[in-house]
Structure formats: structure tokens, C-alpha cells
C-alpha positions in Angstrom: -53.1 -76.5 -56.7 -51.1 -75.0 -53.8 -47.5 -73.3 -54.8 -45.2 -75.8 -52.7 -41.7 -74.1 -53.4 -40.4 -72.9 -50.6 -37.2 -70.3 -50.1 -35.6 -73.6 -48.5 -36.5 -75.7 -52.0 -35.4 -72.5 -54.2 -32.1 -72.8 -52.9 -31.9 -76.1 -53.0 -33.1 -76.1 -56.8 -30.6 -73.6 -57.3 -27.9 -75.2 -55.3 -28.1 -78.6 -57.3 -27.8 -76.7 -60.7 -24.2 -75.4 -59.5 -23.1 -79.5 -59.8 -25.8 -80.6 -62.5 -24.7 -79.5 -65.7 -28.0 -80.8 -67.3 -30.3 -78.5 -65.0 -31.6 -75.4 -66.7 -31.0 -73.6 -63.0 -27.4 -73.4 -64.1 -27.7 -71.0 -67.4 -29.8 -68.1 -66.3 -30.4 -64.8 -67.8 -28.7 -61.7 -65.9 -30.8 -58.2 -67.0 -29.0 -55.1 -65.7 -29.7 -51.2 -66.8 -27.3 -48.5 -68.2 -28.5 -45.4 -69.0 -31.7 -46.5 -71.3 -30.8 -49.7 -71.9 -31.9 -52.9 -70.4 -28.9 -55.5 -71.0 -29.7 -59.3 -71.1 -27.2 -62.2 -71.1 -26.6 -65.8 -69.7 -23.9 -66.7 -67.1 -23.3 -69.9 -65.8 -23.9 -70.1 -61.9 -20.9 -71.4 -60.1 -22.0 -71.4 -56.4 -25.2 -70.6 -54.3 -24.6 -69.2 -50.7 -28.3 -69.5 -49.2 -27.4 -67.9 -45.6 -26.4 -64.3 -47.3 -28.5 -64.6 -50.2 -25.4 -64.8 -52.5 -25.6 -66.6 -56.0 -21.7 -66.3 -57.5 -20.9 -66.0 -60.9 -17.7 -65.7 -63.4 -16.5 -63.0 -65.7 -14.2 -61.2 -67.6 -13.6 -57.4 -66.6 -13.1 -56.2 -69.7 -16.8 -57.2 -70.4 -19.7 -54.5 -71.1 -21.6 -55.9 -68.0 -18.9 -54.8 -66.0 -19.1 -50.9 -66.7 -22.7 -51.1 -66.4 -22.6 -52.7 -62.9 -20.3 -50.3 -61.9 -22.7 -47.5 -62.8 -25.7 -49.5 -61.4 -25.4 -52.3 -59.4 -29.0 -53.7 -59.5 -29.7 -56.4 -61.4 -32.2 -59.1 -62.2 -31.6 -63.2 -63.0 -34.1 -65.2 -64.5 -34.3 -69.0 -64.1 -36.8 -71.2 -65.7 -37.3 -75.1 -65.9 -39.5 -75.8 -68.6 -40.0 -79.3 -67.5 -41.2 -78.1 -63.9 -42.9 -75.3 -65.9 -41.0 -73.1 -62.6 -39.8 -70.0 -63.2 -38.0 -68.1 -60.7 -36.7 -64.4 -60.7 -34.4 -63.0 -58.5 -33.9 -58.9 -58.0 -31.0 -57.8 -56.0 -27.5 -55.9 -56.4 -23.8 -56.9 -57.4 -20.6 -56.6 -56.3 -17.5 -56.6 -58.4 -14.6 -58.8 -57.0 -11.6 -58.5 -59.1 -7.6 -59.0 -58.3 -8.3 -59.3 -54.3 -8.2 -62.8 -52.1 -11.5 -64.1 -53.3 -10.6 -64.5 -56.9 -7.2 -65.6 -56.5 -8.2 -68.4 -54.4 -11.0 -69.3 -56.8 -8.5 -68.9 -59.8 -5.6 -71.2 -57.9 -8.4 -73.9 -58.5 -9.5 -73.3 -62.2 -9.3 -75.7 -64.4 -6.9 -74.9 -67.3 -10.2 -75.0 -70.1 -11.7 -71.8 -68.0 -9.3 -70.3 -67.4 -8.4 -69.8 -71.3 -11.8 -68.3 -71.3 -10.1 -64.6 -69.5 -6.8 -64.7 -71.8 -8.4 -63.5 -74.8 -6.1 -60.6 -76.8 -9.2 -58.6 -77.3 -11.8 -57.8 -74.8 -15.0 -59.9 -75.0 -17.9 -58.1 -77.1 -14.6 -56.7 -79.6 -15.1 -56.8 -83.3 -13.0 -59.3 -84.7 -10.7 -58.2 -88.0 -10.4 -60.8 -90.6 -7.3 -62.6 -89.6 -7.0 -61.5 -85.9 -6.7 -64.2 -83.5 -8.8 -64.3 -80.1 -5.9 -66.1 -78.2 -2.5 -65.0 -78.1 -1.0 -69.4 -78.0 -1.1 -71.1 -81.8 -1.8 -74.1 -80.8 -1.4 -75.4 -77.0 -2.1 -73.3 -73.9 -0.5 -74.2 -70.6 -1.4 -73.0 -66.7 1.9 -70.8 -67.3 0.5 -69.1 -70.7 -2.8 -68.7 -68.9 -1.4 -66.7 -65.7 -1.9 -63.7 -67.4 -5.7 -64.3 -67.6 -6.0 -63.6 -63.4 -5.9 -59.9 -64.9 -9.3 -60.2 -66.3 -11.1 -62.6 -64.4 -14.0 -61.6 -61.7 -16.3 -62.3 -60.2 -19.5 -61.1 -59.4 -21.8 -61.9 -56.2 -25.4 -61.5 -56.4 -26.9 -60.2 -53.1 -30.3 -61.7 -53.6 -33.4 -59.0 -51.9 -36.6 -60.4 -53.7 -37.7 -63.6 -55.0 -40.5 -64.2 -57.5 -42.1 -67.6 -58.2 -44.5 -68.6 -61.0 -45.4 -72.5 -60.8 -47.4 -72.9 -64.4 -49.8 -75.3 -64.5 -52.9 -76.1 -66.1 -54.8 -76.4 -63.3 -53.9 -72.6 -62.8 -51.2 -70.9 -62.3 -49.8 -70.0 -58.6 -47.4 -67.3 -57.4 -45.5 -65.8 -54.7 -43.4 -62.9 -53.6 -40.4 -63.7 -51.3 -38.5 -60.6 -50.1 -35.9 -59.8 -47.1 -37.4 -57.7 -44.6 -35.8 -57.2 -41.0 -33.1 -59.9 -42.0 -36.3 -62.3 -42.6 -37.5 -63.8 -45.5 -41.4 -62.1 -45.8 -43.7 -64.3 -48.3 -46.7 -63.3 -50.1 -49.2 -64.9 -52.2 -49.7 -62.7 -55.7 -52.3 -63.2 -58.7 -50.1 -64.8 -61.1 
């Protein structure tokens, strides 16, 4: 068996899961590092730029992630498909985008369910006390009660330097190396 996926097809794969809601493209893990500890989470990918490399993602400020990007910007994500049996790995850095033109254009289109999701009283990761709410609305929230979540939402663009592969398969397993040299993609076959 010959590895057959492509950087074209990755970014295809990966382009599809920002509209599919059943592909398991859209949920992967994010690793980054802070100080000695390695921090895994899942994020839900919103839009794939393949001609910089860029996979976009959502997020609240106040959120740990953010302090430890801001200390190190590096960063895995980790896709896999367990019906393909493909897993794909990306290493790269992150930027921070928060309260500039980018987010408010992308939060002028939010729909009123997500944008809830950044009007939270408490920061995300808080302990809850026993009778503290997590929204600050009893009942009904409204685009003018959420306008106050623009404060805490970001994003975060993931420059994208290295690609790994791994096609399992009983036949034997196949892998390549994909990384950005000289403003080329440079692929390598590597013992899985």
C-alpha cells in the first residue's frame, strides 16, 4: 500500500470538516506547553486557509490557552478519522486576534447560540460556587444582551510549518513528513 494523501487532499479533508458537522476533522485536539506542562483540549475548526497554511479557530480570552500561547506560541493539532484509520498532526505557531477588524467582522456574522458561548460572568475553566450562575440573562438572551461578549471573543490562527501523516492499515502502515521549506511544501517518506 502506497500513502495516497497528498498536502492538496489534507486540505481538502480538512476543508470539508469546516462545513460537515459529522466529520471527525472538525473536533481536533490543540496540545500547547507552559512552563512544564503540556495542555490538551478540543476546538472546533471554523475555517481552513490552505494558501498560508492557516487553520482558524474560536475562543474566549479569558481562557487558560490564551496565557499560555502568549508565553509560547507553538502548538500542535491532532486530527484523526477512525473510519479512514488517518491521522494527521499539524506543528506550527499561533497568533492571538482579539478586539481588531478580524474578529469584529467574524463576530457581525455570529449566530446568536455562539455568541452566548463568550458572555459567561466567570471566565471559562472558573470554579463554580453553589448557586452562581454562568450567564448573567435568566431566561432569554438577545443579540443586544450578547454585545458584551465581543470583549472576550478571539480568535486564534494556526500557521501550519509541519505535517505528519499516519495511514493505518493492515496491510502496513504508511507515513510521511510534510514540512515548509523555502515557501515549498518538502515531503518525506518516514517508518511509521
Amino acid at each position: 500500500m502506497e500513502l495516497s494523501t497528498t498536502i492538496e487532499e489534507i486540505w481538502r479533508l480538512l476543508q470539508r470538516a469546516t462545513v460537515d458537522k459529522r466529520s471527525p476533522f472538525r473536533t481536533p485536539v490543540l496540545g500547547t506547553q507552559h512552563q512544564e506542562e503540556v495542555a490538551l483540549r478540543t476546538l472546533v475548526l471554523r475555517k481552513i486557509h490552505p494558501e498560508n497554511r492557516h487553520c482558524t479557530f474560536y475562543t474566549d480570552y479569558r481562557t487558560p490557552k490564551i496565557r499560555q500561547l502568549l508565553f509560547n506560541p507553538k502548538a500542535s493539532l491532532l486530527f484523526y478519522h477512525p473510519k479512514k484509520q488517518l491521522q494527521i498532526r499539524l506543528n506550527g505557531k499561533i497568533s492571538i486576534h482579539h478586539k481588531n477588524e478580524l474578529c469584529q467582522a467574524v463576530w457581525h456574522n455570529l449566530p446568536l447560540y455562539s455568541r452566548r458561548d463568550y458572555c459567561t460572568i466567570k471566565a471559562p475553566s472558573t470554579l463554580l460556587g453553589k448557586d452562581e450562575k454562568i450567564y448573567p440573562w435568566d431566561t432569554e438572551y438577545t443579540f443586544e444582551n450578547t454585545a458584551k461578549g465581543f470583549q472576550n471573543f478571539t480568535i486564534l490562527l494556526f500557521e501550519t510549518h509541519k505535517i505528519d501523516v499516519l495511514q493505518l492499515h493492515h496491510s502496513g502502515h504508511q507515513r510521511e513528513l510534510h514540512q515548509w521549506k523555502d515557501n515549498q511544501w518538502i515531503t518525506t517518506s518516514i517508518v511509521p
